[in-house]
PDB file with SEQRES, HELIX, SHEET and CRYST1 records, atoms N, CA, C and O in Angstrom:
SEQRES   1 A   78  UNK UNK UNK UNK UNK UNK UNK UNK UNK UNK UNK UNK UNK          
SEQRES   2 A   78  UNK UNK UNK UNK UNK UNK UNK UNK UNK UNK UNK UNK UNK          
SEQRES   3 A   78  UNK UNK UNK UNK UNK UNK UNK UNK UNK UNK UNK UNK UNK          
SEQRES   4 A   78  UNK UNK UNK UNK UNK UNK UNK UNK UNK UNK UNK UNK UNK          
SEQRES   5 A   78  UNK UNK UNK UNK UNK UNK UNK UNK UNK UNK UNK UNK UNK          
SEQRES   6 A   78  UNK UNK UNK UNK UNK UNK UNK UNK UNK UNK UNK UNK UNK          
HELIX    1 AA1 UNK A   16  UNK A   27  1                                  12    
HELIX    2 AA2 UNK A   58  UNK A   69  1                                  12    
SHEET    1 AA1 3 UNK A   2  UNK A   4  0                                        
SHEET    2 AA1 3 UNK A  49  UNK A  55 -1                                        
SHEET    3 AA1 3 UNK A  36  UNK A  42 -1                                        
CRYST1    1.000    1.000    1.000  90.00  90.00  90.00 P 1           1          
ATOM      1  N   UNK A   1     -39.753 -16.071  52.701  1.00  0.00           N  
ATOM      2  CA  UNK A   1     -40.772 -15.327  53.437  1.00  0.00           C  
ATOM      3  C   UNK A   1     -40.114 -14.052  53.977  1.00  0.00           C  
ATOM      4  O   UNK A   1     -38.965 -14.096  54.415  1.00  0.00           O  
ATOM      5  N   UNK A   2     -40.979 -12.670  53.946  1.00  0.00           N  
ATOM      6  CA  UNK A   2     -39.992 -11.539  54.566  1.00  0.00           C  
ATOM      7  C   UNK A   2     -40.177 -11.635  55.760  1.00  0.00           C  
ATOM      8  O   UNK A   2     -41.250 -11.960  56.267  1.00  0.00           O  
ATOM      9  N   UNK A   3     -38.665 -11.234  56.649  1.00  0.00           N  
ATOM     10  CA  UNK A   3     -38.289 -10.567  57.764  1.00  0.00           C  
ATOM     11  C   UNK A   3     -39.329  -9.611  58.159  1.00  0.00           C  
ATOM     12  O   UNK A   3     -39.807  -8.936  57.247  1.00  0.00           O  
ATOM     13  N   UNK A   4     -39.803  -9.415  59.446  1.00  0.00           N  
ATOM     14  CA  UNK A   4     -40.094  -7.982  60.121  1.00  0.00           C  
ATOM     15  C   UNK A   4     -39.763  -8.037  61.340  1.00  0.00           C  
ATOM     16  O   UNK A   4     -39.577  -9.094  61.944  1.00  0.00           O  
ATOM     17  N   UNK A   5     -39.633  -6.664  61.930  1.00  0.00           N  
ATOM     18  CA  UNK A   5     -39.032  -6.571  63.137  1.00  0.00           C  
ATOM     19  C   UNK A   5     -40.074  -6.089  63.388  1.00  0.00           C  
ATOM     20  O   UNK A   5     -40.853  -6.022  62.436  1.00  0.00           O  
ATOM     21  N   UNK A   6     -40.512  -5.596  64.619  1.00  0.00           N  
ATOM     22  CA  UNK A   6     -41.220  -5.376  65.054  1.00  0.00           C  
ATOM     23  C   UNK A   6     -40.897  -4.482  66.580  1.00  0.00           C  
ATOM     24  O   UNK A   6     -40.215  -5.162  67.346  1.00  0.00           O  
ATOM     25  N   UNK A   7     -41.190  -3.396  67.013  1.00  0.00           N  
ATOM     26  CA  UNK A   7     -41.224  -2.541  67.890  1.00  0.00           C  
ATOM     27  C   UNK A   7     -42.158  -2.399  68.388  1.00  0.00           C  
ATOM     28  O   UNK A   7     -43.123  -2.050  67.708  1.00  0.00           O  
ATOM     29  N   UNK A   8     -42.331  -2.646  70.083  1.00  0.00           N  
ATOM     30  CA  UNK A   8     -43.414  -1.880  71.106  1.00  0.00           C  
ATOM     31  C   UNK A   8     -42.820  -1.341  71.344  1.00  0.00           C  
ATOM     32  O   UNK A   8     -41.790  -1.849  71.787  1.00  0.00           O  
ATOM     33  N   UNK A   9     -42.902   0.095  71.277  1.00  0.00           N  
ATOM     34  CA  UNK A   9     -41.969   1.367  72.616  1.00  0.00           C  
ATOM     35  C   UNK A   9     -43.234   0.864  73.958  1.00  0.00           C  
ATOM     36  O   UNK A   9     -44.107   0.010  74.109  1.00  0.00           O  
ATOM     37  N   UNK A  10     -42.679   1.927  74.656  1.00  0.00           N  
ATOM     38  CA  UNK A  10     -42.573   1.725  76.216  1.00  0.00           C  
ATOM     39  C   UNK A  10     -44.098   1.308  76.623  1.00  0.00           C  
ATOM     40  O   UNK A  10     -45.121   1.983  76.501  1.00  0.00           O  
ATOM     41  N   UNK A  11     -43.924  -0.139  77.195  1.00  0.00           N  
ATOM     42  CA  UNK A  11     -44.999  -0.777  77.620  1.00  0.00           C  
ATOM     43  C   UNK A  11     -44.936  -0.321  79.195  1.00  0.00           C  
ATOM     44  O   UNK A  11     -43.934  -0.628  79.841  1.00  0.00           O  
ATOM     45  N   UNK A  12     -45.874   0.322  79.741  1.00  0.00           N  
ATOM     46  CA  UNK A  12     -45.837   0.661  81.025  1.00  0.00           C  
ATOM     47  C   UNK A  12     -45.999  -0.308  82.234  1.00  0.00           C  
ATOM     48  O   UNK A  12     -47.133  -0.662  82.555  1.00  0.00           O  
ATOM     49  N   UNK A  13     -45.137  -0.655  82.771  1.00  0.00           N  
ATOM     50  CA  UNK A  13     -45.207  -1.629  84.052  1.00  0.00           C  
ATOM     51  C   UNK A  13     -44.120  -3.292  83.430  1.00  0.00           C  
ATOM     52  O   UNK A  13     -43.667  -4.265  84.033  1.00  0.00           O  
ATOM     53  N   UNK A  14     -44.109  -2.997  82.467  1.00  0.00           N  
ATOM     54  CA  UNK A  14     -43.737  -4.168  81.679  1.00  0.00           C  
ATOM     55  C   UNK A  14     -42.534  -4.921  82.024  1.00  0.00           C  
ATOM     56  O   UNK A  14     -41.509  -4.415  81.567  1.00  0.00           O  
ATOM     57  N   UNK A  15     -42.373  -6.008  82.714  1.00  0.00           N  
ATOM     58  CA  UNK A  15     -40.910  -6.421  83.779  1.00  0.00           C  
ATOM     59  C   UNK A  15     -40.765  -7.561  82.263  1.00  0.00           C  
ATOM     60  O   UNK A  15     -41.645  -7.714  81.416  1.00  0.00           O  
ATOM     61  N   UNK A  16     -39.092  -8.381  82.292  1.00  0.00           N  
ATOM     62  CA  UNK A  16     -38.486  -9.103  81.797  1.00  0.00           C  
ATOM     63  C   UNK A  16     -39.336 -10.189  81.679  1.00  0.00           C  
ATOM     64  O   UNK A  16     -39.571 -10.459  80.501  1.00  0.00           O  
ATOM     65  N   UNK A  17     -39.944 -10.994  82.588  1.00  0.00           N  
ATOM     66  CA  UNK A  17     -40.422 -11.513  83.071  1.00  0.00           C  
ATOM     67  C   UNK A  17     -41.991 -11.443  82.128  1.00  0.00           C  
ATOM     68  O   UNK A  17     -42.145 -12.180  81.154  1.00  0.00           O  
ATOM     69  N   UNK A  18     -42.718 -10.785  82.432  1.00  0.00           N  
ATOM     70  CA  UNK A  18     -44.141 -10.485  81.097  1.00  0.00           C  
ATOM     71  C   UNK A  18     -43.661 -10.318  80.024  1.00  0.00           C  
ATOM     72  O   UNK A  18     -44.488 -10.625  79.165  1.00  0.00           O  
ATOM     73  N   UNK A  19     -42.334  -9.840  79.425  1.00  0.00           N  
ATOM     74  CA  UNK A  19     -42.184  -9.770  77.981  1.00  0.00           C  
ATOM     75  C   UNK A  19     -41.944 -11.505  77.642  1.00  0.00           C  
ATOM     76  O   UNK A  19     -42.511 -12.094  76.722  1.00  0.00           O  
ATOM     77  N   UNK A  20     -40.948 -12.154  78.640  1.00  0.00           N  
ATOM     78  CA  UNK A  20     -40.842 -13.447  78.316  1.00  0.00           C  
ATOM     79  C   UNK A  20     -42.364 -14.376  78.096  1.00  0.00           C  
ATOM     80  O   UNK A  20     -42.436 -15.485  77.567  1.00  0.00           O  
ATOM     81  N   UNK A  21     -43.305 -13.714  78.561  1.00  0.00           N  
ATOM     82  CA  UNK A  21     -44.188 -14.833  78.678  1.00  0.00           C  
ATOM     83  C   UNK A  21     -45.139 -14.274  77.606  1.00  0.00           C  
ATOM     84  O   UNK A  21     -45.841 -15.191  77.179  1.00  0.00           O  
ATOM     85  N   UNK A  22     -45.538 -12.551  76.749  1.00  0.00           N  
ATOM     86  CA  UNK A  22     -45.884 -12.638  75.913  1.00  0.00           C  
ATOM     87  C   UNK A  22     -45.332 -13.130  74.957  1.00  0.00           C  
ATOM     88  O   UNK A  22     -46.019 -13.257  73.943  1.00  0.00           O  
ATOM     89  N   UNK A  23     -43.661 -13.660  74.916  1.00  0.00           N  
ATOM     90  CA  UNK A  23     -43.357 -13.970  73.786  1.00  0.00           C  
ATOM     91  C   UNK A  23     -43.507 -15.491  73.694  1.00  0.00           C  
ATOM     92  O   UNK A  23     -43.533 -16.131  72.642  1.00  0.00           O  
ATOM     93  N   UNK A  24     -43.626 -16.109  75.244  1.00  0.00           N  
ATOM     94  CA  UNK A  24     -44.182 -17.292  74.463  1.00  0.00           C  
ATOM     95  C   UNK A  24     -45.363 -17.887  74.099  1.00  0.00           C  
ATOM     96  O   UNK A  24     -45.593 -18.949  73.522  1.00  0.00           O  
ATOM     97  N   UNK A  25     -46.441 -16.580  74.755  1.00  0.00           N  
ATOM     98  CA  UNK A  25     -47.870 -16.670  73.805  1.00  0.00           C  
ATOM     99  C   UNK A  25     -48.241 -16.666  72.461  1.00  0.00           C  
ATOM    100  O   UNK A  25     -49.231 -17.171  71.932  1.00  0.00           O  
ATOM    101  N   UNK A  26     -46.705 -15.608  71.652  1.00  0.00           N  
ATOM    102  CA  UNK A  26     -46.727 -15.842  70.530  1.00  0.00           C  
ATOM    103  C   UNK A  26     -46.506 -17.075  70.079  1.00  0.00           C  
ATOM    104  O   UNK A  26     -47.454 -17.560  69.462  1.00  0.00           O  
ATOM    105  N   UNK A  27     -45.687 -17.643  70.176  1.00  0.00           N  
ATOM    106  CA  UNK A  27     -44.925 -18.569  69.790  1.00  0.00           C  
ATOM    107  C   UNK A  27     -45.814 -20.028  69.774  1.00  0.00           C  
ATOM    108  O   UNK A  27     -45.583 -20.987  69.037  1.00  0.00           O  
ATOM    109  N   UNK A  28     -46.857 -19.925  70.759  1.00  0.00           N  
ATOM    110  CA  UNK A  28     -47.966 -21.068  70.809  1.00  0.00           C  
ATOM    111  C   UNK A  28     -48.844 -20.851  69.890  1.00  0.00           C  
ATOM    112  O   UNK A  28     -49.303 -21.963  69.629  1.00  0.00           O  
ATOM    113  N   UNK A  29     -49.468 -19.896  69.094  1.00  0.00           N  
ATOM    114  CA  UNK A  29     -49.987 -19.321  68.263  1.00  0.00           C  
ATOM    115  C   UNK A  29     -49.665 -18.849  66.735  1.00  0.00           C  
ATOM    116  O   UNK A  29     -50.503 -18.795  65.834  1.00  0.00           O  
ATOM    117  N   UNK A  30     -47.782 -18.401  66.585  1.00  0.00           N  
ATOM    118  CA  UNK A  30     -47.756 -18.674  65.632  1.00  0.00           C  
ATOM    119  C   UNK A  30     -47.962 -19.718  64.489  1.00  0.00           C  
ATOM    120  O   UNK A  30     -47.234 -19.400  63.548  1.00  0.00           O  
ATOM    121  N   UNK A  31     -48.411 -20.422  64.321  1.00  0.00           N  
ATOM    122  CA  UNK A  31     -48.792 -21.263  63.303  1.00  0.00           C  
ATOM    123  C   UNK A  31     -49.552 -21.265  62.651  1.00  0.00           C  
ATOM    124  O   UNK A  31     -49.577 -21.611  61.470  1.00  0.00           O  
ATOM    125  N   UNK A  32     -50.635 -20.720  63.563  1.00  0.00           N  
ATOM    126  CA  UNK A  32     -51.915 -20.766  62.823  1.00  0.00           C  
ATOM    127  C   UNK A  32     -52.573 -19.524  62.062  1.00  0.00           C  
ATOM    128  O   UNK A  32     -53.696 -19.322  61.599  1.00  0.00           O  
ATOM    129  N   UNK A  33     -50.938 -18.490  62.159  1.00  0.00           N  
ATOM    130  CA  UNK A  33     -51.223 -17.005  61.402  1.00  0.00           C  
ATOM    131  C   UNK A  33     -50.170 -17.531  60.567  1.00  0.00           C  
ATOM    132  O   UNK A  33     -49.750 -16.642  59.827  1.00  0.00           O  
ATOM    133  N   UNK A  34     -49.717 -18.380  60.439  1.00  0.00           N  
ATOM    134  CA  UNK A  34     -48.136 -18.703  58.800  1.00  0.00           C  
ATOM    135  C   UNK A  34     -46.970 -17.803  59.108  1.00  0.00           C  
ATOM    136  O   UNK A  34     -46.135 -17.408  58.295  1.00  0.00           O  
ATOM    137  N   UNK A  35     -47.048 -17.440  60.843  1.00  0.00           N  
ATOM    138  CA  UNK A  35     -45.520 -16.768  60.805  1.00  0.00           C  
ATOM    139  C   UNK A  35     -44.744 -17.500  61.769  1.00  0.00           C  
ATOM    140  O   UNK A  35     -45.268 -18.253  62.590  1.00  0.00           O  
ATOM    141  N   UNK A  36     -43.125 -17.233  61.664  1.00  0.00           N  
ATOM    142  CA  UNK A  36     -42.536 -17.834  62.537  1.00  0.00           C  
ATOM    143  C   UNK A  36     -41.299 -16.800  63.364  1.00  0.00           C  
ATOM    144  O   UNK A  36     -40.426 -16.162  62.776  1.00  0.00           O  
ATOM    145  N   UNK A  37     -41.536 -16.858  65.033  1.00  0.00           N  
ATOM    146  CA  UNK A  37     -40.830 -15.685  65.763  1.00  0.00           C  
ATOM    147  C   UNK A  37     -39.463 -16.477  66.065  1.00  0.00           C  
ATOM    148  O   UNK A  37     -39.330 -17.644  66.434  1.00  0.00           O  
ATOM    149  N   UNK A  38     -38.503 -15.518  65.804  1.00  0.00           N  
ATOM    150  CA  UNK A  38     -37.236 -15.857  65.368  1.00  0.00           C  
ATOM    151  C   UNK A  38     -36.549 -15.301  66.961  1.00  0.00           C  
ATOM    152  O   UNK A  38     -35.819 -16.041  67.622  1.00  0.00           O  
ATOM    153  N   UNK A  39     -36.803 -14.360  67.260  1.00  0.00           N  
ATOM    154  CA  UNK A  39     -36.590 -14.045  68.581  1.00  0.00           C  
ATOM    155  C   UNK A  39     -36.779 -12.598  68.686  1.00  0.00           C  
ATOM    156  O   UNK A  39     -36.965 -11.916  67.679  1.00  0.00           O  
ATOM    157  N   UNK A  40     -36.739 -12.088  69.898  1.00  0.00           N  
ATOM    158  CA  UNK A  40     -36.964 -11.083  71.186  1.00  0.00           C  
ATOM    159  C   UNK A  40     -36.247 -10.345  71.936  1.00  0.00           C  
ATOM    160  O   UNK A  40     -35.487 -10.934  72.705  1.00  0.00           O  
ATOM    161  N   UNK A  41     -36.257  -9.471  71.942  1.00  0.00           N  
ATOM    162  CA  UNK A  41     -35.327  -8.744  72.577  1.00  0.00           C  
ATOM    163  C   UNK A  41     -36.057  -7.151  73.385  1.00  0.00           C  
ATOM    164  O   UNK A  41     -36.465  -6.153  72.791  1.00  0.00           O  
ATOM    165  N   UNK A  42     -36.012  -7.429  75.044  1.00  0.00           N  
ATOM    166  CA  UNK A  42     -36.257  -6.458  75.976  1.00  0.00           C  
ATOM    167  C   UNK A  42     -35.096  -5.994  76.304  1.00  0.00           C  
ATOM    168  O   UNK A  42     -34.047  -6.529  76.666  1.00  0.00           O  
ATOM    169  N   UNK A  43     -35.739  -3.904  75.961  1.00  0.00           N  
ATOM    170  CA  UNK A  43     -34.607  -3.235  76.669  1.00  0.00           C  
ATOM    171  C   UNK A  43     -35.269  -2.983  78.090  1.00  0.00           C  
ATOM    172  O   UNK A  43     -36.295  -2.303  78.106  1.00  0.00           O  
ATOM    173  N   UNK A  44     -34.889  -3.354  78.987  1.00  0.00           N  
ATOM    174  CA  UNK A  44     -35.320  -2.678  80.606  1.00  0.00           C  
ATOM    175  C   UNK A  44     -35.125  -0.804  80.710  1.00  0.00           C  
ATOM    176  O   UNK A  44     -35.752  -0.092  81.494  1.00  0.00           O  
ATOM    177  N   UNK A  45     -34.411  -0.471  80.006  1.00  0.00           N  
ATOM    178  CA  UNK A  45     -33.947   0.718  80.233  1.00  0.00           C  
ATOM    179  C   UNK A  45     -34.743   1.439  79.208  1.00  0.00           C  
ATOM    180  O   UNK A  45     -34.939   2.619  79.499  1.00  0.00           O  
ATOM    181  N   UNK A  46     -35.072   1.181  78.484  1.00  0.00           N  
ATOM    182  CA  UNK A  46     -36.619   2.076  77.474  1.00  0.00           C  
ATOM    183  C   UNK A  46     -38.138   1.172  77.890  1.00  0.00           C  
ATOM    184  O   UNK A  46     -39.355   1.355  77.889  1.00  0.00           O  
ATOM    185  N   UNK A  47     -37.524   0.521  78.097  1.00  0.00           N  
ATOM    186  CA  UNK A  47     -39.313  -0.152  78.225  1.00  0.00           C  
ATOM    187  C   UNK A  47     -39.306  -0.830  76.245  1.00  0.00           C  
ATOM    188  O   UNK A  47     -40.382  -1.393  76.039  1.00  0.00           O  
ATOM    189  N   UNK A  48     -38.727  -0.842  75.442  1.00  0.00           N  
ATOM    190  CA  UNK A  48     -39.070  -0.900  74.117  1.00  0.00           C  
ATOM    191  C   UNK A  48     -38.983  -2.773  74.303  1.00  0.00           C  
ATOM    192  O   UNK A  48     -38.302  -3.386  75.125  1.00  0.00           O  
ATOM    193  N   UNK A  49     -40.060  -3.441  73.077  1.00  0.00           N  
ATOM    194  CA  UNK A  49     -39.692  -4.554  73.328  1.00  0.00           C  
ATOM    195  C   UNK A  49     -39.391  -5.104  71.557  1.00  0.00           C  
ATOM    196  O   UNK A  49     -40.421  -5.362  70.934  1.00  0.00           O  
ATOM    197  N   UNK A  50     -38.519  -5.212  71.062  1.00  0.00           N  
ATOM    198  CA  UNK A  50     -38.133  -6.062  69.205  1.00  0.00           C  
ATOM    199  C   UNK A  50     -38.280  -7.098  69.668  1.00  0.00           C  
ATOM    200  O   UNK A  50     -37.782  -7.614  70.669  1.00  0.00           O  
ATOM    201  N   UNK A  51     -39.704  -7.812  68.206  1.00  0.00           N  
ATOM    202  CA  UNK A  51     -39.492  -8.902  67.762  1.00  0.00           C  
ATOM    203  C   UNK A  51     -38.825  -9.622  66.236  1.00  0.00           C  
ATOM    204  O   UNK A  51     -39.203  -9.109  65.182  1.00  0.00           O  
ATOM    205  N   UNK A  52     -38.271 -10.289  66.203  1.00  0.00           N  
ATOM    206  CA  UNK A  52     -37.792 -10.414  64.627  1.00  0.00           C  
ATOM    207  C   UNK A  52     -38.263 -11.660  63.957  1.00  0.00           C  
ATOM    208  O   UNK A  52     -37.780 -12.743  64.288  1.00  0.00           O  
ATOM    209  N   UNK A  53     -39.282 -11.560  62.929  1.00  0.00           N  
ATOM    210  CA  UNK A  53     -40.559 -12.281  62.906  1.00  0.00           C  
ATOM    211  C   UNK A  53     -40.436 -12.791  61.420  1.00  0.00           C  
ATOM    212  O   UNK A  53     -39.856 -11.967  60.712  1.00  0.00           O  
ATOM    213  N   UNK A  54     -40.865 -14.034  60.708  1.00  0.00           N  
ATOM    214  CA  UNK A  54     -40.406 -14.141  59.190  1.00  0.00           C  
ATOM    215  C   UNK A  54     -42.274 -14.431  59.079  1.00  0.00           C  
ATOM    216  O   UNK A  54     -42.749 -15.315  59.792  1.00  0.00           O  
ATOM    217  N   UNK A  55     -42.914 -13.865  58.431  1.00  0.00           N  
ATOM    218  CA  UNK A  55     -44.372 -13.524  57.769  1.00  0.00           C  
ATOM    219  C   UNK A  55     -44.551 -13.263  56.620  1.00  0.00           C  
ATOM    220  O   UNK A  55     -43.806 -12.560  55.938  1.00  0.00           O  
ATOM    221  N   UNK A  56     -45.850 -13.945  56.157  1.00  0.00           N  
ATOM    222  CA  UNK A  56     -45.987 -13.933  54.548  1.00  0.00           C  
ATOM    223  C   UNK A  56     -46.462 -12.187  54.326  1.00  0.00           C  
ATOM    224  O   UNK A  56     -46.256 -11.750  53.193  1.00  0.00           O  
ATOM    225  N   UNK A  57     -47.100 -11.172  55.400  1.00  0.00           N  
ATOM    226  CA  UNK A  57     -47.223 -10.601  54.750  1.00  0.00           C  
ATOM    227  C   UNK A  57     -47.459 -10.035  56.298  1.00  0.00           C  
ATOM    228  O   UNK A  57     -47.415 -10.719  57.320  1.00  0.00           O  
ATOM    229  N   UNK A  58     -47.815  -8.104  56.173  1.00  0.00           N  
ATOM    230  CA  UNK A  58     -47.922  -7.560  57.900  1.00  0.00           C  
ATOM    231  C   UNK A  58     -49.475  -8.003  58.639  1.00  0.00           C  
ATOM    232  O   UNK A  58     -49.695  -8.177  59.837  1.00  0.00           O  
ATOM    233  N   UNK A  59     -50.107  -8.076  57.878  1.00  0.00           N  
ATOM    234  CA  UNK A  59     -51.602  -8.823  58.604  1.00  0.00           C  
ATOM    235  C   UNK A  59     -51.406  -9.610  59.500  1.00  0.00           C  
ATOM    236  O   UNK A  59     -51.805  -9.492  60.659  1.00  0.00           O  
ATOM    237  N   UNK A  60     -50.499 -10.868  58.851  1.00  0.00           N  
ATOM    238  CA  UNK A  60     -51.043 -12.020  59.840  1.00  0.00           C  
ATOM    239  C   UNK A  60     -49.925 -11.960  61.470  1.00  0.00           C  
ATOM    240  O   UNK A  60     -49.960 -12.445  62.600  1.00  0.00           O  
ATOM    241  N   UNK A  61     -49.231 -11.253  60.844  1.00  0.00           N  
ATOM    242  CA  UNK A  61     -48.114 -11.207  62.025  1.00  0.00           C  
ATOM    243  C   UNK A  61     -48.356 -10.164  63.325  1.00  0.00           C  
ATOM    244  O   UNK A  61     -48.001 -10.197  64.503  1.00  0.00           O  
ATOM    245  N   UNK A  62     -49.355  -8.964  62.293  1.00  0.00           N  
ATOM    246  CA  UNK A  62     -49.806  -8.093  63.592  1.00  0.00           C  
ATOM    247  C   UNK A  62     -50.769  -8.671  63.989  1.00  0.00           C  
ATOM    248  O   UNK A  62     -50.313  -9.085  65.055  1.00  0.00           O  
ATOM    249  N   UNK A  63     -51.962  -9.094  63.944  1.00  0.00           N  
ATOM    250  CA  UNK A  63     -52.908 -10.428  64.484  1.00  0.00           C  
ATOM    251  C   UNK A  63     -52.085 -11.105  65.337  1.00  0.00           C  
ATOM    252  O   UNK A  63     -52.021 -10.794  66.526  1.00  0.00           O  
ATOM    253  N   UNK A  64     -51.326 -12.170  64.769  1.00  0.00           N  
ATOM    254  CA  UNK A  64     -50.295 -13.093  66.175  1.00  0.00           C  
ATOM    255  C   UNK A  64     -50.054 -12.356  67.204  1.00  0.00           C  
ATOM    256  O   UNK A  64     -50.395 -12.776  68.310  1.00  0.00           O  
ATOM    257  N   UNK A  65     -49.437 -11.135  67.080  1.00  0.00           N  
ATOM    258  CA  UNK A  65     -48.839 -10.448  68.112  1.00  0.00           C  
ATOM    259  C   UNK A  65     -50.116  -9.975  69.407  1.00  0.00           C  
ATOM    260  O   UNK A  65     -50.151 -10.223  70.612  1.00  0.00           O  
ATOM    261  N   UNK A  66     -51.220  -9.082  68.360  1.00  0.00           N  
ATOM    262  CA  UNK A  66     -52.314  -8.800  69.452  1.00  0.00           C  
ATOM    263  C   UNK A  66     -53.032  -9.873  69.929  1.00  0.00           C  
ATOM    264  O   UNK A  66     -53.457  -9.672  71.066  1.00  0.00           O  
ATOM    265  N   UNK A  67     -53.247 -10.681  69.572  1.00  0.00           N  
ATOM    266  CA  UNK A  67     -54.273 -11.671  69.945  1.00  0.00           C  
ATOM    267  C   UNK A  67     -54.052 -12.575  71.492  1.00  0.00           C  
ATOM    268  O   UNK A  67     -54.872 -12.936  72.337  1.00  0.00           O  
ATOM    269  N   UNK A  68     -52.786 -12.705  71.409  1.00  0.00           N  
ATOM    270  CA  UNK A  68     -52.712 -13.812  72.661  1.00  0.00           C  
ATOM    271  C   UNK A  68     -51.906 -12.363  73.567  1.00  0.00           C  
ATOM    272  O   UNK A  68     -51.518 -12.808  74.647  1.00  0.00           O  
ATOM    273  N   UNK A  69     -51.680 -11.365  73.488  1.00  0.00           N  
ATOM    274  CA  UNK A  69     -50.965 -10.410  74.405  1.00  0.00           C  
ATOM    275  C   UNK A  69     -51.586  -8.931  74.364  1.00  0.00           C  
ATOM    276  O   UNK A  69     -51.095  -8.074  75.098  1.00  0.00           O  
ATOM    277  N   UNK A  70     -52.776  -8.585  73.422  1.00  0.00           N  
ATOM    278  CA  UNK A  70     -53.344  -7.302  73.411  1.00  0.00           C  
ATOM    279  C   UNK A  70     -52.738  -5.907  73.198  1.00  0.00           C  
ATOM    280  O   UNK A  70     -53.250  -4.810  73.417  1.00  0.00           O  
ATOM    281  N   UNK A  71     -50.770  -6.403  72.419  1.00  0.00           N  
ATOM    282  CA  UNK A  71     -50.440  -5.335  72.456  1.00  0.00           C  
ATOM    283  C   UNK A  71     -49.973  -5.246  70.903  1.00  0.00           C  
ATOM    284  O   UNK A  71     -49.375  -6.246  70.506  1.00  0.00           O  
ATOM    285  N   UNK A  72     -50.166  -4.142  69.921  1.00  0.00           N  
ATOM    286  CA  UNK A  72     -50.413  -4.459  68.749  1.00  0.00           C  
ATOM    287  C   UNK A  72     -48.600  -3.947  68.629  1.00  0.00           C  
ATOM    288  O   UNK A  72     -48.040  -3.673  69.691  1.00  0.00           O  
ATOM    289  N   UNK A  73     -47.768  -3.850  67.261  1.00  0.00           N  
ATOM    290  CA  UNK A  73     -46.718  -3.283  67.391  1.00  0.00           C  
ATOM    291  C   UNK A  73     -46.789  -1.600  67.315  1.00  0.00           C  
ATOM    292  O   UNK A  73     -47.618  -0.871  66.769  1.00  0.00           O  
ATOM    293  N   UNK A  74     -45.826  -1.351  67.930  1.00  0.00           N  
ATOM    294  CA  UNK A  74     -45.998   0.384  67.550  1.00  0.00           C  
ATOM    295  C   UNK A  74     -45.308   0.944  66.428  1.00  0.00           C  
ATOM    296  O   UNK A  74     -45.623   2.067  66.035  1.00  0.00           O  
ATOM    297  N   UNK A  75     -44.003  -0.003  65.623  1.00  0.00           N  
ATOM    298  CA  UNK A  75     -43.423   0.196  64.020  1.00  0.00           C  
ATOM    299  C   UNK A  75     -43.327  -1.052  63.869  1.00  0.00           C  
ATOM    300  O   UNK A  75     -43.149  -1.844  64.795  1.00  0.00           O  
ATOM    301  N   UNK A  76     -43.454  -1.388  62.497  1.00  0.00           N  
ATOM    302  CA  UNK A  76     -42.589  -2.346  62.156  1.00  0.00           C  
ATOM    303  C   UNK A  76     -42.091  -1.920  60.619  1.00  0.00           C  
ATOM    304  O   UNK A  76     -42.597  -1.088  59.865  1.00  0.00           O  
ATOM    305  N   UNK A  77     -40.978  -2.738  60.421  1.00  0.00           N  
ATOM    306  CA  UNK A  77     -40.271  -2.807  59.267  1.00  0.00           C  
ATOM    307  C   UNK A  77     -39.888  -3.979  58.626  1.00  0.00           C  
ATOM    308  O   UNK A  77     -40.031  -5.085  59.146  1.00  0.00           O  
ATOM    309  N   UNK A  78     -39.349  -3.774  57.385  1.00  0.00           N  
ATOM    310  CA  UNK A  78     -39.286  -4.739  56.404  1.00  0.00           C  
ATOM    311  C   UNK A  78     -37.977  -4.885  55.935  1.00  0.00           C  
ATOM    312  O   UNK A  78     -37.726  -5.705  55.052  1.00  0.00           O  
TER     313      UNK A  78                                                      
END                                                                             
């Protein structure tokens, strides 16, 4: 299945703390889009938040992401 990473740049107001808990909204939800989140990573100092995500394809993984957290990615790559 391919890799994507995934980039939000700067989520405004966005503490350690809300990135931890959108990521485990994903994570309750991935299943039922066929992807699986590999892990996360917040910079405090950009506001940017990487996810590194294994998905059959970019649909279902940008869906997972907005759906349970409303924030879609701002790049992703392959």
């Amino acid at each position: 299945m391919p890799l994507y990473l995934d980039v939000h740049n700067k989520i405004d107001g966005l503490t350690a703390e809300m990135a931890a808990s959108a990521h485990k909204k994903d994570l309750e939800v991935q299943g039922k889009y066929g992807v699986n989140y590999v892990r996360y990573w917040y910079d405090e100092g950009t506001g940017k938040v990487f996810c590194l995500v294994h998905a059959p394809a970019r649909k279902p993984r940008r869906r997972c992401t907005a759906k349970p957290t409303g924030q879609w990615p701002t790049r992703s790559s392959r």
